[in-house]
Structure formats: C-alpha cells, structure tokens
N, C-alpha and C positions, 0 to 999 in steps of 0.2 A: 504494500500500500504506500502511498504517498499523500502526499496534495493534489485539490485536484484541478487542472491550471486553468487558466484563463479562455483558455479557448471552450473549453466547456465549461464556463459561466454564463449566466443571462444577461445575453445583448441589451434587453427591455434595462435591467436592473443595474448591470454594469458591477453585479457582485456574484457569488458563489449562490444556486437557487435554494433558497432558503427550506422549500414547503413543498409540500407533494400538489400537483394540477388536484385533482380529483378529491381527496379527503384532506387538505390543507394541513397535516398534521406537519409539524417540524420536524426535519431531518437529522436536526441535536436533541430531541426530546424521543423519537423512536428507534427500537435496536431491530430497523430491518434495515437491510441497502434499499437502493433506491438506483435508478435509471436517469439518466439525461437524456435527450433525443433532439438534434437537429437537422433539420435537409434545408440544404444548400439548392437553388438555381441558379447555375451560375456561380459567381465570385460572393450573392448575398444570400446570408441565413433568411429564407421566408418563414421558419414556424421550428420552434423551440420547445420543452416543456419537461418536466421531472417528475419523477410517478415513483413512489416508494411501491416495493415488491409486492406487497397481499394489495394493492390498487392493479396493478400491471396483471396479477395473476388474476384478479374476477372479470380484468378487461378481457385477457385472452381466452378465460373461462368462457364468456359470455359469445362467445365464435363457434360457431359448426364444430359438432368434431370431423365431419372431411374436411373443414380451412385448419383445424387444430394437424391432424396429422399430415396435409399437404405441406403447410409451412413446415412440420418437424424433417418429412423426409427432404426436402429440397434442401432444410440446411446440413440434416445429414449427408447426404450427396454430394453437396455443391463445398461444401467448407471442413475444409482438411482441418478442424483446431487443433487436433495433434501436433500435426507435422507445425502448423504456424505458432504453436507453445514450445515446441522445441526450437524451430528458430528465433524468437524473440521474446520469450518466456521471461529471459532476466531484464527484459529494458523496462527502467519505469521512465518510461519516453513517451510520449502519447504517438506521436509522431511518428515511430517507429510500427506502433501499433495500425493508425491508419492511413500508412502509405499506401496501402494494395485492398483493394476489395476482397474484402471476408472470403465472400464464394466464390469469384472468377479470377482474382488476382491480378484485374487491370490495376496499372499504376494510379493511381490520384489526379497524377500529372495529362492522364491520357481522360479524364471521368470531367464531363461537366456539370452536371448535376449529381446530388448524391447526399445521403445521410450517413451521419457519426450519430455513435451511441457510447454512452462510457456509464459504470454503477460505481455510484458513490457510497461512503458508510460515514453517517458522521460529514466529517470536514475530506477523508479522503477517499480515493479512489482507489478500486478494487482493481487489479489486472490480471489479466486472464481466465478468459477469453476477450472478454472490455480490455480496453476500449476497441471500435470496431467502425470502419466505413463499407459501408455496402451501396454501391452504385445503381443509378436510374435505371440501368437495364436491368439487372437483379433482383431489384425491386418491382422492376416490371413484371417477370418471370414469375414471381409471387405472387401478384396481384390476381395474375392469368388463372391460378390456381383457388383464389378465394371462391367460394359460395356465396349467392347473391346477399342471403341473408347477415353473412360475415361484412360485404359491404356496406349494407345496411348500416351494418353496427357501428362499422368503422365513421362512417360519416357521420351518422347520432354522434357519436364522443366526439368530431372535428367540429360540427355546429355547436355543439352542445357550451362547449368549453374556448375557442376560438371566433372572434369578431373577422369580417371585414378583411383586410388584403389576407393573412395566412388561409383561412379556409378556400378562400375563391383561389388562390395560387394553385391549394392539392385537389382541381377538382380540374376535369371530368374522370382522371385516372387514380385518385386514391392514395397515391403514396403520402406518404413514408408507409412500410411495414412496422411492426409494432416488431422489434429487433428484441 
C-alpha cells in the first residue's frame, strides 16, 4: 500500500474522495476499500466517482447473472493478472500499473479514450490487481456482452447519481464498465 496520488483524486474536489457516490459513508470512518473510477475522452476526465466495496458489490449484484458471468469470463480470458502481478507486482507506481490495458495490452500511448480504476483503504491505495486502465475498445467488448436489463441498471445508477455533461458524454454506448 501507499498513498494514493493525485491523479486518482477528484478533479471536482481537487483532494483525495472523501465518501462513497452511493451510501456517503466516509472512507476514514469505514474498514472496507473502496474503488475510484475515471474515463477519460480524450486528454479530459468526463465522469469520476468512488464507491466503497458492499456499495460496488449490491451494484454488481443488482446485474443479470448472464452480464454477472459475461463480464467475469471476458476478464478471465482477456487479462492475464498473473502474468501482469508478476511483472509489476513490486511497483507502487501507478503508472507502471496503467501503462497497458488490463485485457489487451494496448499501450496508453496508443488508447484515446479509456478508464482507470484504482481501490483505496483508508488514505491509501491497495495494488494489485488496482490500479488498472482498460481501454474504449474493451470496454466496448463488455458492453456487447451486457443484458438489456444490466443496461438498464447501469444507466438508473448514471442518471440517478450524475447531472448534465458526464451522463450525456457515456451515452448512447454505456461505458465505463463497472471494473
């Protein structure tokens, strides 16, 4: 564990995110981790947000089990974390972590759209398997594989808790994946 940097701070806040999106509890007052999530279009973050772990797990609860086990086997398939824990296992570098897409191992450099994810505990950051970029196309690939109903859900939680330019950015195709 470390600190957990700047870059996965809230742009809005311009500090470390304090409070879970969903049940607002404080992330110094609860002993679960917690989740960061940004996607990037472009060079700019359009939609941000932190969800402590039993929030993250009733959201994913709350999805099909065929979107429940499409997304498990695609990242079983698609993302080697073995092999990527043994290559960068010891960096507490973030950087290091989201050079290359989780699943396909496009470079960053080569990706213009795309989401990072990193879990926090506390003030710091848990590594490995987090932090993690997973690319527009990957994300796509997931999407493909949702159930209408899982859509559904997904987009309740984007209106639900998002105003104005972030939700209209991830629409008509859904992303970010809930990583």
């Amino acid at each position: 564990m470390g600190d957990i940097p700047p870059f996965f701070h809230s742009l809005e806040h311009d500090e470390p995110f304090q409070s879970c999106l969903t049940c607002d509890q404080s992330f110094q007052e609860i002993d679960a981790p917690y989740t960061v999530t940004k996607v990037f279009k472009g060079p700019e973050c359009v939609f941000e947000y932190a969800m402590c772990l039993p929030c993250r797990q009733n959201m994913a609860e709350s999805f099909s089990e065929e979107s429940r086990k499409n997304i498990s086997e695609f990242f079983e398939g698609s993302a080697n974390l073995i092999n990527r824990s043994e290559q960068i296992g010891d960096s507490r570098n973030h950087t290091d972590w989201t050079r290359h897409c989780a699943t396909c191992r496009t470079p960053l450099s080569e990706v213009i759209d795309y989401s990072v994810a990193c879990m926090g505990f506390g003030e710091n950051m848990v590594y490995d398997p987090f932090p993690m970029m997973v690319c527009s196309n990957c994300e796509q690939k997931v999407q493909e594989r949702l159930s209408k109903s899982t859509r559904d859900q997904w987009d309740k939680f984007i209106f639900d808790n998002f105003e104005g330019p972030p939700a209209d950015a991830l629409k008509p195709d859904g992303v970010p994946i809930l990583v």
